[in-house]
C-alpha positions as CSV (number, residue, x, y, z in Angstrom):
1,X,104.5,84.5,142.0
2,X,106.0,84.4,138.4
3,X,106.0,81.0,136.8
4,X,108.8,80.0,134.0
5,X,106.6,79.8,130.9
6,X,109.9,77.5,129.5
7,X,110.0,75.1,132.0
8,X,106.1,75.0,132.2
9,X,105.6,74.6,128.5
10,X,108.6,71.8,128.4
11,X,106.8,69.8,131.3
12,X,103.0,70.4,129.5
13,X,104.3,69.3,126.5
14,X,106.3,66.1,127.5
15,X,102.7,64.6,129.6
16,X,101.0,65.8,126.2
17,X,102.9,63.6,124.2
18,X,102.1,60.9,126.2
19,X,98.4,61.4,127.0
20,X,95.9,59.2,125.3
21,X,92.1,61.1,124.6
22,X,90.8,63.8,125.3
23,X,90.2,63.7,129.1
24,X,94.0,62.9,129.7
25,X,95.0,66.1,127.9
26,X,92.4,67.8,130.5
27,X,93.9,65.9,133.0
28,X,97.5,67.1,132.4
29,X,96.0,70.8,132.1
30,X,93.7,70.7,135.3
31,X,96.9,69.2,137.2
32,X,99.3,72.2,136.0
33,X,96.8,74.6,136.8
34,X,96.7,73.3,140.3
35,X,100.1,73.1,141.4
36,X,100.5,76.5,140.3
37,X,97.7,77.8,142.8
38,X,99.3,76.0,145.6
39,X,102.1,77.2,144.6
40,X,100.1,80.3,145.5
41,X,99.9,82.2,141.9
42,X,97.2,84.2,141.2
43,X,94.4,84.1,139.2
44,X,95.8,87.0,137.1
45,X,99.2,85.8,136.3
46,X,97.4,82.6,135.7
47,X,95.3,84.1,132.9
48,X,98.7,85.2,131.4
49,X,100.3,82.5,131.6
50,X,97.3,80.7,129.9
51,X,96.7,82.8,127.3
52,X,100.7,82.6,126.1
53,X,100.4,78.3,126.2
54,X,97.5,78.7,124.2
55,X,99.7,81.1,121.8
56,X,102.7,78.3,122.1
57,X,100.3,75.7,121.3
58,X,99.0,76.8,118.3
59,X,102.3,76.6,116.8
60,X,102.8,72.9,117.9
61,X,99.3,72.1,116.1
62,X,100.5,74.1,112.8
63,X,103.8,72.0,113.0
64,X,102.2,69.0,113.9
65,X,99.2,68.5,111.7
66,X,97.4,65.2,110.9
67,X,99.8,63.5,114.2
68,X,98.5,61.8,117.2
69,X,100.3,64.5,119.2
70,X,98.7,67.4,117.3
71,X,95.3,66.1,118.3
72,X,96.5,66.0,122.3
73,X,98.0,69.8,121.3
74,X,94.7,70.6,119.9
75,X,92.5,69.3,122.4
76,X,94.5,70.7,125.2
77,X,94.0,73.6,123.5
78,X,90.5,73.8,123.1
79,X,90.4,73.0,126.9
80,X,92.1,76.2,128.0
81,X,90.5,78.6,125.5
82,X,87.4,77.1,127.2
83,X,88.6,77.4,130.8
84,X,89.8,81.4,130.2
85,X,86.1,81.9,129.1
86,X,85.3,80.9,132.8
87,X,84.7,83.3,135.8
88,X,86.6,81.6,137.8
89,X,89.2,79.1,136.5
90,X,90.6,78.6,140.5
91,X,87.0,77.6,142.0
92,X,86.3,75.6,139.1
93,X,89.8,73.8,139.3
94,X,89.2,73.2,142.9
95,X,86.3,71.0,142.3
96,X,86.8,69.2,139.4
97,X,87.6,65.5,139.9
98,X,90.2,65.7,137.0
């Protein structure tokens, strides 16, 4: 299943703006992760899509340094890079209480 990388990245980015720490950046991560495996994506398009809002994000932090919403950008980065380096980003996503 192909997902919109515009629409997605619009949607990441508005809950971004409004998330407050670190753990609500993960949250709003974890939660698009999820709905797109039940929207029944796979774990390979996934990755893709992943790796190009990583790419997307980087720009936001260059254009948004020393800002509140740079810090969600960048720790919502961090997040990701972190969850690519995972085996399994769809196991791990199932049970995690985020």
């Amino acid at each position: 299943m192909p997902i919109n990388f515009y629409y997605e990245m619009q949607q990441i980015v508005h809950y971004l703006k409004k998330a407050e720490g670190n753990k609500a950046c993960e949250a709003v991560v974890v939660s698009n992760i999820r709905k797109h495996f039940e929207q029944g994506c796979s774990e390979l398009v996934l990755e893709t899509y992943l790796k190009e809002l990583i790419k997307h994000l980087g720009l936001l932090i260059e254009s948004n340094k020393g800002t509140l919403i740079g810090a969600n950008y960048k720790y919502a980065y961090g997040f990701i890079n972190t969850l690519l380096e995972m085996p399994s980003v769809k196991n791990w996503v199932k049970t995690t209480g985020l």
